[in-house]
Each structure stands twice: as structure tokens, then as C-alpha cells.
NUKE-261586 format. One record per residue (C-alpha): y, z, x. Coordinates in steps of 0.1 Angstrom, whole numbers, plus 5000, padded with zeros to 4 digits. Layout:
YZX...
//
This chain:
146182829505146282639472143382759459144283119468146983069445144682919421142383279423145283449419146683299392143283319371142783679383145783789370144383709336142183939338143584239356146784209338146084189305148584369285147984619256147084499220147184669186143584739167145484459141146284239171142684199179141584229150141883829147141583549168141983419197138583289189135983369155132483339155131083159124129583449110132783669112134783349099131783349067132883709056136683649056136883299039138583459018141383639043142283319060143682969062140782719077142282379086140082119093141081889123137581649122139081299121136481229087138081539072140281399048137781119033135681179008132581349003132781479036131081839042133382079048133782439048134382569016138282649013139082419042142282139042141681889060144381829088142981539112143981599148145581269146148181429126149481639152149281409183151981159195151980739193149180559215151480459239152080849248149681049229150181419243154181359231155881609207155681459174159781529158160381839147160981779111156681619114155381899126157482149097156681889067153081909081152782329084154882339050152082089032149382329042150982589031151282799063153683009075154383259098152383539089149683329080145783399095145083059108141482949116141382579133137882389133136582129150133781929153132682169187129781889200131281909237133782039258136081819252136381859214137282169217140982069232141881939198142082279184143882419216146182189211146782229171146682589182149182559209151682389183151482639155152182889182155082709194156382669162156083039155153283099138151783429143148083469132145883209151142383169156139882869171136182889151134282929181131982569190133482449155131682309132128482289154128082679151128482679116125582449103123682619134124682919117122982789082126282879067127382709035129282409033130582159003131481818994133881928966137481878978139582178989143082228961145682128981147882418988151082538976153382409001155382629020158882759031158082759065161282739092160282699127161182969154160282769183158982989215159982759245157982999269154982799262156682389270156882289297159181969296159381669325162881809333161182169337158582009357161281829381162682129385159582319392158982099422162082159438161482519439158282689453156682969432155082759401151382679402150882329383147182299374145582009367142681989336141381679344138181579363138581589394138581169397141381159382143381459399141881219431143880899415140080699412140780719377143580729358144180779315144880419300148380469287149080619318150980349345149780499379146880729387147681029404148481389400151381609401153281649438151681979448149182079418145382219421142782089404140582329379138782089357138482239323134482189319134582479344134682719314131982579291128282639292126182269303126082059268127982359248131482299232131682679226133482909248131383159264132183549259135283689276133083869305131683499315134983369315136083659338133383579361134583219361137783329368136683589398134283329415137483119428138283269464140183539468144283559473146183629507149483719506150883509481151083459447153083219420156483359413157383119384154183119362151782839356152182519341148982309325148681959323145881689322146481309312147981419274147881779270144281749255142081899283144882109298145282289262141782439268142882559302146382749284144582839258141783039280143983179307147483269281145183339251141783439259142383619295146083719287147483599317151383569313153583319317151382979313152982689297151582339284153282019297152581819264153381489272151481539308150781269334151180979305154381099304154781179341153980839355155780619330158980809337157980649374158281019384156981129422153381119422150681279448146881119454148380749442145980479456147880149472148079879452144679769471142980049465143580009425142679619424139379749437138980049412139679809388137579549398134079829403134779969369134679569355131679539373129779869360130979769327129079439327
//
């Protein structure tokens, strides 16, 4: 029955997509490197690479550098909310503000890599930030592309009035997710491979391994092309999306909520089903199972205290 739910859930982003403006979709979600090339001009690139603030680094030309650092929380809970009055100094220093067109890059070698701009892009949008677009397998695709690039160092900008208008449809917080569990009718998907939604693995600021009392498992390589850290196009992801079996009789009343171990891996998953497939009502727990397990919240798939001496002691061993 869980991964009926699951179907449903993703095949609601695609059968329920609402209407959009010809300016809506005129820009972003995602922007191929050649369409990004002809409005460089039109649009705000921020650079997330962690090099992309040293010097002589290629860049694209017009880009500020932005490190994903930057917008993540302290080691010892990365996926946290960084204060408030961070994240506004940050958007006001590159000069962004609401009605800004946004285009986040990344280094787009894998999979993985390209969480960092769901994320970013998941925080401007909380924030309120309007105009928002990923460069589609990042910085890969544009030297694939033979597209220029430059050493020179971008101006800074003129920093910004921005004011935050926060959309709280899109966080989900521990105490939402405590209450989500008490009441049926939210799907709670897990991003993570599946070792870890299995509790054999578990992230290393994290206390237990584990997943979320209840949650499903929809890892978020699922999306991605073998080796490719570019989305595929919207009719693949469909496909992706319509391969999971088929709903009964049931479906999630109260939305979805994504999570992984920080809110890295389970941005790609919001960012495909709320962005990409327009399926309403998804939400990111930021601070995720890090933040879960060292609040010593209930946990499902938690190996005994055996069972994680002996993890421990084969991932020593395969490690030698």
C-alpha cells in the first residue's frame, strides 16, 4: 500500500499540473546552456562551486560566486536553516531581489551535485524570490557546450534591498513532522539510498541510523541518466514517475514531505516533483534525519546496538 501512495503522489505531478503564463514558463525551472548563453545578459548567474570565489577560477562570464557552503548550516547539522538575518545579508550582497531572474550553477559531474542548487534554489524560493532557474548538468554542460568562460573576476554587485516574504508551504519543521505522524494523510519520502532508508548506513553527524516512522523510500538517482548530473527532459521524468505501480483507493491527504540525511539529496526530489512536475503541496524538511535522530526522535529501520557494532566494525574492515 505504501508504494501505491508513492505512484500516487508522483502521478499527481504530472496529471495535475496547474496552468502557467507564456512569462511563467518562459524561465526556469531548469536552462539549458545554450538558452542560458543568449540571455547572459537577462539574468543573475550565481555560482555555487566551492573554488568559485578563489582566484583565477573559470567561471561564466557575469557570474558571482556564491559557494554552496554559504547557504548550508554548521557540520554538526548541516541541512539546518542558517538565521534569517544570513540568509538576507547573503541575497542583499548579490544583489538579488524578488523579481530578480536567478540562474544557479553547479559543478553538474553527478547526481549528487546537482542537490546543491536544489537546495540554493529551495531557499531563495522560501525567501520569496520569484524568478529561479537551475543551469541544467551545471557547469559540465557548459564547457561541453564550448561556451565561453573567463578568469577575470565578476564586479561585485550593487547590494540589494531585499526583505524576505517567507513561504512556509515549502518547510517542513521537526514539530510539523511530529505532527505529521500523529495524523495519517502525509507521505514522508525518503532521498537517500536505499542503505540508509534500511538503517545499514547512516550520515556521520547523524546519531542513529534509521528512517522516518512510516516513510517510503524513492532514492533520488532514480531521476538521473547512469553517470549524468543533468536532469533528463520532462517526458523521461514522467515516465519515471508513471513506472511506480499504480494507486488503489487511497491517496495522501496532507501533501508530501522530502527528507534525506540534510536536505541535500531530498532537494532534488522537491525540486522535481513541486518544480519540475508541478505536483502541489511538497515541502523540504531541511534539517532532515541529522536533525531527526539527534532530537532522539522515534525512529523506524534502527539496527540494535549489535547490529551497529557490526556495521561499524565491516565498514573498518573494507576501509583497510
Amino acid at each position: 500500500m505504501g508504494w501505491f501512495l508513492a505512484a500516487w503522489a508522483l502521478q499527481q505531478g504530472v496529471s495535475a499540473a496547474p496552468a502557467h503564463s507564456a512569462e511563467e514558463q518562459a524561465f526556469g525551472p531548469l536552462i539549458s546552456a545554450s538558452a542560458l548563453a543568449a540571455r547572459l545578459d537577462q539574468v543573475r548567474i550565481i555560482d555555487l562551486r566551492d573554488a568559485a570565489g578563489e582566484p583565477d577560477v573559470a567561471h561564466i562570464p557575469g557570474a558571482l560566486p556564491a559557494p554552496y557552503a554559504d547557504w548550508r548550516g554548521p557540520a554538526s547539522n548541516p541541512g539546518q536553516l542558517r538565521p534569517l538575518p544570513e540568509f538576507t545579508a547573503l541575497v542583499r550582497r548579490l544583489g538579488l531581489t524578488a523579481e530578480t531572474p536567478v540562474v544557479l550553477v553547479a559543478t553538474g559531474d553527478d547526481p549528487s551535485d546537482f542537490g546543491a542548487p536544489a537546495r540554493v534554489y529551495w531557499t531563495l524560493k522560501w525567501l520569496g524570490l520569484r524568478h529561479l532557474a537551475i543551469l541544467n548538468g551545471g557547469m559540465t554542460a557548459w564547457q561541453a557546450a564550448g561556451l565561453p568562460l573567463t578568469r577575470e573576476p565578476t564586479p561585485a554587485a550593487a547590494p540589494s534591498a531585499f526583505t524576505p516574504q517567507l513561504d512556509g508551504t515549502l518547510l517542513a519543521t521537526r514539530t510539523d513532522v511530529a505532527q505529521d505522524l500523529a495524523r495519517p494523510g502525509t507521505l514522508l519520502l525518503d532521498a537517500r539510498p536505499r542503505a540508509f532508508y534500511l538503517g545499514r548506513e547512516k550520515a556521520p553527524a547523524a546519531r542513529r541510523p534509521g528512517t522516518l516512522p512510516g516513510a517510503l523510500d524513492f532514492d533520488n538517482l532514480r531521476w538521473f541518466e547512469p553517470g549524468s548530473g543533468a536532469l533528463p527532459d520532462t517526458a523521461t521524468l514522467e515516465r519515471i514517475a508513471q513506472d511506480l505501480p499504480k494507486p488503489l483507493d487511497a491517496a495522501p491527504a496532507n501533501g508530501v514531505v522530502s527528507f534525506c540525511n540534510t536536505g541535500h539529496w531530498a532537494a532534488t526530489n522537491w525540486f522535481v516533483l513541486s518544480q519540475v512536475l508541478h505536483r502541489p503541496h511538497v515541502a523540504l524538511y531541511p534539517g532532515s534525519m541529522v536533525d531527526w535522530s539527534r532530537a532522539d526522535a522515534p525512529m523506524a529501520h534502527v539496527p540494535t546496538r549489535w547490529q551497529q557494532l557490526r556495521q561499524q566494525w565491516e565498514q573498518t574492515w573494507q576501509a583497510l
